[in-house]
C-alpha positions as a Markdown table, in Angstrom:
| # | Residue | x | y | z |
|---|---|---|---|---|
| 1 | Unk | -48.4 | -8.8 | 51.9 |
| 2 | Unk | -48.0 | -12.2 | 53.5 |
| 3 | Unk | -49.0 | -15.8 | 52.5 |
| 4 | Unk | -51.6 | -17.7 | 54.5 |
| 5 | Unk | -50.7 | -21.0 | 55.0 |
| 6 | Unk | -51.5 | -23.9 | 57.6 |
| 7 | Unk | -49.2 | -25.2 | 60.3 |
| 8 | Unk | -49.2 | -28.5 | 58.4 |
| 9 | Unk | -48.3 | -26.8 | 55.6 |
| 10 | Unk | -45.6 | -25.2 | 57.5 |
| 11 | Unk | -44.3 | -28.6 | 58.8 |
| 12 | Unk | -44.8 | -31.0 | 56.2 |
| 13 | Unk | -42.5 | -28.2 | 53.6 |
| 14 | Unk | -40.8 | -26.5 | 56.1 |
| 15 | Unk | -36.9 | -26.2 | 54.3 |
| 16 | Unk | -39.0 | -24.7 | 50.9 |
| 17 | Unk | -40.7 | -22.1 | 53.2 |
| 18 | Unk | -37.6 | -21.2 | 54.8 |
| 19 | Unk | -36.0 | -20.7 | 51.4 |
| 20 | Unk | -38.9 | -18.6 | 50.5 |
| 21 | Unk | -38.9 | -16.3 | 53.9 |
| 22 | Unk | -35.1 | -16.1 | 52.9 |
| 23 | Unk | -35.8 | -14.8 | 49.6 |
| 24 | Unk | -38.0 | -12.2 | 50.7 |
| 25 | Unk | -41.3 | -13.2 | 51.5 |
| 26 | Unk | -43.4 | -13.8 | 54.2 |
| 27 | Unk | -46.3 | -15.9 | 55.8 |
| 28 | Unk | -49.0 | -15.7 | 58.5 |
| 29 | Unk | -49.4 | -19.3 | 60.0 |
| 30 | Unk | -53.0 | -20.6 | 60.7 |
| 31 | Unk | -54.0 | -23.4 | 63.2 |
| 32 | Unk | -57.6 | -24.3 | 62.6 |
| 33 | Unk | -57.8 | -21.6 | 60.6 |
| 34 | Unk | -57.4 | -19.1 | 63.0 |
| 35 | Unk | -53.7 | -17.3 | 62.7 |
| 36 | Unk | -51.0 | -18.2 | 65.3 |
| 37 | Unk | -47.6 | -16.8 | 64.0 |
| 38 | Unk | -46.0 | -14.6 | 61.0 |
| 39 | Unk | -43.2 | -15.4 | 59.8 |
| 40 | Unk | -41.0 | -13.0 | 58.4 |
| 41 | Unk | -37.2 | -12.4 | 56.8 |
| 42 | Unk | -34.7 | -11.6 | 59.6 |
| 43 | Unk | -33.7 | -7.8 | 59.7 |
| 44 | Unk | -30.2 | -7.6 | 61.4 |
| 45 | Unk | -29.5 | -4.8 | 63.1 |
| 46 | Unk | -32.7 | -2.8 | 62.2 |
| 47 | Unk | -33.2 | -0.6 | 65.9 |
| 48 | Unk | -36.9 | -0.4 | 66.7 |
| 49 | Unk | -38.4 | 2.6 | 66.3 |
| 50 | Unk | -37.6 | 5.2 | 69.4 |
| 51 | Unk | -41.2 | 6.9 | 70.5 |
| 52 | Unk | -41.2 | 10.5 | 71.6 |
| 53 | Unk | -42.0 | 11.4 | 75.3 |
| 54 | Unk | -45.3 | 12.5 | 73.7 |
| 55 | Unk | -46.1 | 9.3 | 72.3 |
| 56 | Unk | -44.7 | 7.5 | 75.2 |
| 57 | Unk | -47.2 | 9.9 | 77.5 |
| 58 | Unk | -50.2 | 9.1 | 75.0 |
| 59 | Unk | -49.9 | 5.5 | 75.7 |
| 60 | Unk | -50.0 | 5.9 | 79.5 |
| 61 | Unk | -53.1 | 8.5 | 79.2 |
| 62 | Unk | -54.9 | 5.5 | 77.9 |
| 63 | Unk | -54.1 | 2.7 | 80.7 |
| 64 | Unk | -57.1 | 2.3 | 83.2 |
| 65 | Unk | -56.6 | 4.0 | 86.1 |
| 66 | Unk | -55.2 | 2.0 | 89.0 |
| 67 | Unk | -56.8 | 1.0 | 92.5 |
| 68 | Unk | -54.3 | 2.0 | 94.6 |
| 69 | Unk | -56.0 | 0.6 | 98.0 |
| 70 | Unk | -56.4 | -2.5 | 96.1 |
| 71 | Unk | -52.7 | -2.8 | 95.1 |
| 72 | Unk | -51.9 | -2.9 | 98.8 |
| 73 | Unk | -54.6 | -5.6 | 99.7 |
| 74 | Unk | -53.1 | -8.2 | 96.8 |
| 75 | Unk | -49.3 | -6.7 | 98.4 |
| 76 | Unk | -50.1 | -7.9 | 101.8 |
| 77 | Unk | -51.8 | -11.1 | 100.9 |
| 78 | Unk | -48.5 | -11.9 | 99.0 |
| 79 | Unk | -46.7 | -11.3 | 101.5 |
| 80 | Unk | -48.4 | -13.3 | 104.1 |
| 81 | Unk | -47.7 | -16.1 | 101.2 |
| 82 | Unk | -44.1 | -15.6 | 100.3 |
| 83 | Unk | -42.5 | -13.0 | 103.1 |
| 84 | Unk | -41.9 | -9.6 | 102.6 |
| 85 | Unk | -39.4 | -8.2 | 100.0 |
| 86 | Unk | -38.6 | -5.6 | 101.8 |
| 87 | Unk | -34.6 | -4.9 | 102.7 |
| 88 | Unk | -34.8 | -2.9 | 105.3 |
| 89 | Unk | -38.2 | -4.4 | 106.9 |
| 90 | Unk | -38.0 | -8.2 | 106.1 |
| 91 | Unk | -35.7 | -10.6 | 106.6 |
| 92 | Unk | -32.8 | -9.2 | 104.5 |
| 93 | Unk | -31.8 | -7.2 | 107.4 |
| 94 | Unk | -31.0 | -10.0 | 109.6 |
């Protein structure tokens, strides 16, 4: 469990936190009471955790589906901004 503490807290004791973090423990940072940041001991060479293609397809099932038609509207209003991207259409072919 972490250790709430304020960001002037955090600032005005700074090097004893950081000798506390290195020991082990950890904090969640407020500003205004609200919380901003945790702060937590270093884990070198710990590998996130790999998902399965069924967790992977679980997490896509839940997106909102997309407008396709108004994909290509915001597509072709960008590109009358900054050019097409296209290679083989735009002006990388020249």
């Amino acid at each position: 469990m972490s250790q709430v503490i304020g960001q002037r807290e955090l600032r005005n004791d700074n090097a004893e936190i950081m000798r506390r973090v290195e020991a082990g423990e950890r904090f969640t940072v407020t500003r205004n009471g609200k919380p901003i940041a945790d702060i937590v001991p270093h884990q070198a060479g710990v590998a996130p955790k790999r998902r399965s293609l069924g967790e992977v397809q679980a997490v896509f099932r839940d997106l909102p589906p997309m407008d396709v038609e108004r994909w290509y509207r915001e597509r072709a209003a960008d590109d009358e901004v900054f050019g097409t991207d296209d290679p083989v259409d735009g002006a990388w072919s020249r």
